[in-house]
C-alpha positions as CSV (number, residue, x, y, z in Angstrom):
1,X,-27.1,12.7,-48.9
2,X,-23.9,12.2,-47.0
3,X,-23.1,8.5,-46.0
4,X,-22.9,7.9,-42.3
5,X,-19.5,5.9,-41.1
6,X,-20.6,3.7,-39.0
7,X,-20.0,3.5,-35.3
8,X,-16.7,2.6,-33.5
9,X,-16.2,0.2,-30.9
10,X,-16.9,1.3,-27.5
11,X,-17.0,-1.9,-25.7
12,X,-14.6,-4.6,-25.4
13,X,-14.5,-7.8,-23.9
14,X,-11.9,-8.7,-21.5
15,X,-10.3,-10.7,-23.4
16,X,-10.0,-9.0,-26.9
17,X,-9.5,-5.8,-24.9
18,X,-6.3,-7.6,-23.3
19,X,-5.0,-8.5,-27.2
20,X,-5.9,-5.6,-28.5
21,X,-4.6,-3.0,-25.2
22,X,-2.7,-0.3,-27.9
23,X,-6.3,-0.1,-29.8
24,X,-8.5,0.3,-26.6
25,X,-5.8,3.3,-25.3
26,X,-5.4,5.1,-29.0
27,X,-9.8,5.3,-29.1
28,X,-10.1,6.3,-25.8
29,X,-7.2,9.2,-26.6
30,X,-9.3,9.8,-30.4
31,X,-13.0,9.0,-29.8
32,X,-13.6,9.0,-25.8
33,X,-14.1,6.2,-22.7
34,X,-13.8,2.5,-23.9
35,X,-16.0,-0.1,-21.6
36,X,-14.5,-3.3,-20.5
37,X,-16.8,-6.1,-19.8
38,X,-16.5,-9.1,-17.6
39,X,-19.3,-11.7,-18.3
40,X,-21.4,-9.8,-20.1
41,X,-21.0,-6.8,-17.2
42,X,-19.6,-3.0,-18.1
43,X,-16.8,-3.2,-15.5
44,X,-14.3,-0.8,-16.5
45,X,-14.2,2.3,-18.3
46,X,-10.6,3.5,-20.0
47,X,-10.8,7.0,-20.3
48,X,-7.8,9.5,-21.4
49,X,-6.3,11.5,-18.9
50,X,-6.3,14.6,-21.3
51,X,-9.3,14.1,-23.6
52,X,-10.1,17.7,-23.3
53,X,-8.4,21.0,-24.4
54,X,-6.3,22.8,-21.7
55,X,-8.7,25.0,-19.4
56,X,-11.6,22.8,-20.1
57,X,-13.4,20.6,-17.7
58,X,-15.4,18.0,-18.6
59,X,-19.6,18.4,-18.1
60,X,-21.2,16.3,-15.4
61,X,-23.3,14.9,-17.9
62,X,-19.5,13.6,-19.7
63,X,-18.4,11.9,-16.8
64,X,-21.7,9.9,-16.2
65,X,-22.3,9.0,-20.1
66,X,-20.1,5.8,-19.8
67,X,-22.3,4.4,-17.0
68,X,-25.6,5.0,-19.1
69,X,-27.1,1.5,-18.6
70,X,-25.2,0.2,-16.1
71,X,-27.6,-1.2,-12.8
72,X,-25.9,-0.7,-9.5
73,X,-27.6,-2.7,-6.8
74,X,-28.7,-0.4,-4.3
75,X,-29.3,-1.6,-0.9
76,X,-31.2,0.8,1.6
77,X,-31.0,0.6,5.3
78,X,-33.2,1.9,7.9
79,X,-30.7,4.3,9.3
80,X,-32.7,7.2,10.2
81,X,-31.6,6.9,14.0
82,X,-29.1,5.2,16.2
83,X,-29.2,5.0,19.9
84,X,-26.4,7.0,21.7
85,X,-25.2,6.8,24.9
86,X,-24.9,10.1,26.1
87,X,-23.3,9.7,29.1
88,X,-20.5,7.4,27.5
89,X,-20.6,10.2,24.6
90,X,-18.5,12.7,26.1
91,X,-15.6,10.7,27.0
């Protein structure tokens, strides 16, 4: 039965990912987007400009990965009209 490595970093705290800048870069480049947290919060995502091989375009469902998890506050406003003044309208 083959042993499984186990998993590399993906997320870094601000801090260590400021000390250790070089490392974050070189595994985005190897092993894909690195998160950056601020208080506890996925904030940034380092990703490598050329991660794939020439001709290739990354899958929707690669873009999005990094932001499994993450909660973006939506707020909703009723906006489903607005009053115009048609008169004023056409100048």
């Amino acid at each position: 039965m083959p042993t499984r490595t186990p998993a590399r970093k993906r997320r870094w705290q601000l801090q260590e990912a400021k000390n250790k800048l070089s490392e974050v870069v070189r595994r985005a480049i190897e092993e894909g987007p690195q998160t950056i947290t601020v208080r506890g919060r996925d904030t940034v995502v380092i990703s490598a400009v050329h991660d794939k091989p020439a001709g290739k375009h990354a899958t929707l469902w690669e873009l999005l990965r990094p932001l499994k998890g993450l909660k973006v506050p939506a707020e909703r406003r009723d906006a489903r009209h607005r009053e115009v003044d048609f008169d004023r309208a056409g100048g």
